[in-house]
N, C-alpha and C positions, 0 to 999 in steps of 0.2 A: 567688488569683492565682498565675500560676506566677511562679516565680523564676528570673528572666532566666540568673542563672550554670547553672543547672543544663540550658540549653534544650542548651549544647555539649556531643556524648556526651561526650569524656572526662572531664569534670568532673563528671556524672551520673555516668561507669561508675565516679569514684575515691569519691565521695560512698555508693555505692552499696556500694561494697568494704570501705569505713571504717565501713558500719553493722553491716556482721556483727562486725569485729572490729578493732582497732588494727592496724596494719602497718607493718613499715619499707618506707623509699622503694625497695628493692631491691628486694622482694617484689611491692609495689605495680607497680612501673615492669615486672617479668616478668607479671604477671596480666595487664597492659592492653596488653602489647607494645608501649609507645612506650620513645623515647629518654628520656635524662636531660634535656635540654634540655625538651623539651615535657615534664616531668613535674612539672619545677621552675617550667616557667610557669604550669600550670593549677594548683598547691598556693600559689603566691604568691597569685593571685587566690582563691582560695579563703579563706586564711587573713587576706588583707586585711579580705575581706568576714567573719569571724571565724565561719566555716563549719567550717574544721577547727582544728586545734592540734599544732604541730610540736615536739617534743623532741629534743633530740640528747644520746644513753648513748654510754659505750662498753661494746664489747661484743666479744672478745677483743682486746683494745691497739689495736683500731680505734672511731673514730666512728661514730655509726650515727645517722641520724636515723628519728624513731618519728613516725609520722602518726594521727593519733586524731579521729573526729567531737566538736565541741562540743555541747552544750544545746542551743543556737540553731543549729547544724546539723542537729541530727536532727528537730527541730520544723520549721526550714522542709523538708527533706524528704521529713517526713510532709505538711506543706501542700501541696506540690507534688504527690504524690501524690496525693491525696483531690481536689485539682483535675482531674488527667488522668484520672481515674479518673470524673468529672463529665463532660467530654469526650467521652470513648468511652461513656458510659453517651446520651448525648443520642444518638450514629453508631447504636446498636442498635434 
């Protein structure tokens, strides 16, 4: 089944960005070109649904918060995949 969170791109493209590698929200919010606002709404939801995991270091005498996929993030995004990929395989 796909996973309903994941149908919205940007939640797909941060989901997608957190599996190559952990990020901060700075880095993240510059790769996907959105604001703060919509970065911090689509990672609330995410990490509600216990998709990602957020930290906050500091990191020269600033806060930094660190965004990282879960277990159960990266498994449902491999489900999701392996589904779409059922999808497009039925389209050929």
């Amino acid at each position: 089944m796909l996973e309903p969170l994941f149908i919205d791109v940007v939640r797909f493209q941060i989901v997608v960005n957190l599996f190559r590698e952990k990020n901060d929200f700075t880095t993240l919010k510059e790769k996907l070109w959105i604001s703060d606002w919509n970065l911090s709404f689509h990672l609330k939801k995410l990490e509600k649904a216990e998709i990602i995991h957020t930290e906050k270091a500091f990191s020269w005498k600033k806060v930094k918060t660190f965004v990282e996929l879960t277990d159960s993030g990266r498994k449902k995004l491999f489900e999701h995949l392996y589904e779409l990929e059922n999808i497009t395989k039925d389209i050929k």
